[in-house]
C-alpha positions in Angstrom: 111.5 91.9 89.6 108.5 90.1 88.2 107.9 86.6 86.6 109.0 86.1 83.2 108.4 82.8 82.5 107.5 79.6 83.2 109.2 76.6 82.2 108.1 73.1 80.7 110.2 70.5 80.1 109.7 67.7 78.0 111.8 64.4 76.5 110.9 65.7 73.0 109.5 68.8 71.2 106.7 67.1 70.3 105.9 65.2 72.9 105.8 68.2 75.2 103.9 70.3 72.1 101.1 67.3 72.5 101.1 68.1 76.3 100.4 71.7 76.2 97.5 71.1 73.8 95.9 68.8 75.7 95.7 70.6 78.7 95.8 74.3 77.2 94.0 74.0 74.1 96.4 76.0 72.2 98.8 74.7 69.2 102.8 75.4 69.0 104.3 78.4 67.2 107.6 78.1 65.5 110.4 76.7 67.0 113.3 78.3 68.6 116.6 77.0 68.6 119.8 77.8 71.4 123.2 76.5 69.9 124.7 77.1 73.0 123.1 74.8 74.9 122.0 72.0 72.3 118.2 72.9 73.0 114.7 73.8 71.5 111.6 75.5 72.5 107.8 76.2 71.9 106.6 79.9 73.3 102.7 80.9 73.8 101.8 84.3 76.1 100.1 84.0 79.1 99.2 87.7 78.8 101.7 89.5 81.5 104.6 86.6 81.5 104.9 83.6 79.2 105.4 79.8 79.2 108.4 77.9 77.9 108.0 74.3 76.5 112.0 73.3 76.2 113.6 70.0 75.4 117.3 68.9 73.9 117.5 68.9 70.1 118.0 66.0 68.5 119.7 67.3 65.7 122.3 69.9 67.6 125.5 69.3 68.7 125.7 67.7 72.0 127.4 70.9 74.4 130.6 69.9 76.3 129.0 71.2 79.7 125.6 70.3 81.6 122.7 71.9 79.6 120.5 74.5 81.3 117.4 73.4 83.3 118.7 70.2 84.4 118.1 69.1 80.9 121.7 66.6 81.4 120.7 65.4 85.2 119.9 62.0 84.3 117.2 62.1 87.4 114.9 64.7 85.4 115.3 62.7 82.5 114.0 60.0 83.8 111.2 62.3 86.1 110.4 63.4 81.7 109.7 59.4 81.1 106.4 60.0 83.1 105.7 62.8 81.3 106.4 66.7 80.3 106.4 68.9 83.6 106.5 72.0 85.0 109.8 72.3 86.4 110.8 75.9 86.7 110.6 79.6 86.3 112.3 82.6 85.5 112.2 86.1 87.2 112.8 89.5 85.1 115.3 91.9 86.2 115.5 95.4 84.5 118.8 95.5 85.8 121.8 92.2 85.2 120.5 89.3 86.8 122.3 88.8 90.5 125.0 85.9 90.5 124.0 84.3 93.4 121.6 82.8 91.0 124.5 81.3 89.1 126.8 82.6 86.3 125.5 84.9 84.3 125.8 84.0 80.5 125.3 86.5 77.6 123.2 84.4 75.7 121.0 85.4 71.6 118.8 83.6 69.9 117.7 85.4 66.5 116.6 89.0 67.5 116.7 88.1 70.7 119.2 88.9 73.5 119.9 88.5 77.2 122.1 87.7 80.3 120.7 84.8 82.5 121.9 83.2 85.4 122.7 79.0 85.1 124.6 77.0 87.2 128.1 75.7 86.2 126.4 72.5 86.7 123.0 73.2 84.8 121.0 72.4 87.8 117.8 74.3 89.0 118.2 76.7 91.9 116.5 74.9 94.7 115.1 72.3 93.0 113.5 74.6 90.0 111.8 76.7 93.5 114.0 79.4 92.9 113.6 81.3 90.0 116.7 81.8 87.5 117.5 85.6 86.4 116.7 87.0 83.5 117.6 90.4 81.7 116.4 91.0 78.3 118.7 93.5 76.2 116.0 94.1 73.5 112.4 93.6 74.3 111.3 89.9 75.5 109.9 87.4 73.2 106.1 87.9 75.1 105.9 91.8 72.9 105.8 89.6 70.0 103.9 86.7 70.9 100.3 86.0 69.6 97.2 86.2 71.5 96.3 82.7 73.0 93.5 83.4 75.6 95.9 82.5 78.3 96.6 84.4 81.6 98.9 83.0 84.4 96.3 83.3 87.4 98.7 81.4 90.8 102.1 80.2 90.5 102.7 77.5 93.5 105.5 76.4 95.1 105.4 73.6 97.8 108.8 72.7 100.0 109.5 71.3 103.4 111.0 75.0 104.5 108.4 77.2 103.2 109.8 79.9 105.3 113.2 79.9 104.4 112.3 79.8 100.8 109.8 83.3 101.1 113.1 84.7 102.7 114.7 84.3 99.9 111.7 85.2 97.3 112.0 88.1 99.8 115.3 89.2 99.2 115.2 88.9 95.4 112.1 91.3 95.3 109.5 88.3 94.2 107.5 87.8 97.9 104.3 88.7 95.5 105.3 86.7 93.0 104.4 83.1 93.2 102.7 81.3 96.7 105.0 79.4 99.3 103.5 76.2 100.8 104.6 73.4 102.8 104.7 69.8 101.3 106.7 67.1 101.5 109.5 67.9 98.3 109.7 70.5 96.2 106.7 71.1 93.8 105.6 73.6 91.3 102.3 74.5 90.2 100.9 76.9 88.1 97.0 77.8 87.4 96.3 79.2 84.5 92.9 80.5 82.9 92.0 79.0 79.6 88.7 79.2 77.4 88.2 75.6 78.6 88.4 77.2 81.8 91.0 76.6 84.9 93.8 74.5 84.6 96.6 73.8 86.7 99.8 72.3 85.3 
């Protein structure tokens, strides 16, 4: 198991596309579209995982079930009025992702293929602390993603039961991958290394 992705949700495409600029200094690739769930996205590598800017699409049908990420909760909607924000991340299996995670869906989107695990409901596993499953059946998007300069350095993740949630890191084979704190609710974080230098998101 290893980090896949990281996740950033935004009220619009390009809202969340101005975001990651800002911060990152890099500009958005095309954009990729997932009919199932009525959603769009930005990619950019971070060298050894990638980041995810997602948001609803404007222009697709609107799904008759909750839409993954929390993207229907109206309380992350209105946490997205504030701004974009990290809210998530997904974990690589080579193997199909466990269902304790959630259902897992067979999911494509152009050459791309793979099973991940979502809530019935679309919610985030603890809050967006624990990471969704994710098995690619063809190679992931990051093999053909361009260079950006990029590298994932520290994902954080603050809760008031730290240890309970590195049990459970533990048990899914991911106790090296991110940092358990304690804090007051749950909060991600992620530094990342830029050619402006160190950013944290």
């Amino acid at each position: 198991m290893s980090i896949d992705h990281l996740v950033i949700a935004a009220r619009t495409l390009s809202e969340g596309a101005a975001w990651v600029y800002q911060r990152l200094g890099v500009a958005p690739g095309p954009v990729g579209l997932h009919p199932h769930f009525g959603t769009h996205n930005h990619l950019w590598s971070l060298e050894s995982c990638y980041l995810e800017l997602i948001a609803t699409d404007p222009q697709a049908p609107t799904p008759p079930y909750p839409r993954w990420f929390g993207l229907s909760d109206p309380a992350l909607q209105a946490r997205l009025a504030s701004g974009p924000q990290l809210i998530h991340w997904v974990a690589q299996s080579k193997a199909a992702p466990l269902p304790a995670q959630g259902t897992p869906l067979l999911l494509e989107r152009g050459p791309y293929r793979w099973t991940l695990t979502v809530p019935a409901d679309g919610s985030l596993p603890a809050g967006g602390l624990l990471p969704s499953l994710i098995a690619w059946q063809n190679p992931s998007p990051l093999t053909a993603l361009p260079a950006t300069r990029l590298r994932l350095i520290q994902l954080r993740l603050e809760t008031p039961q730290p240890a309970e949630l590195a049990a459970k890191l533990s048990a899914l084979h991911l106790a090296d991958a991110a940092t358990v704190a304690a804090g007051p609710q749950p909060r991600l974080s992620a530094q990342i290394a830029t050619s402006r230098g160190l950013v944290v998101l």
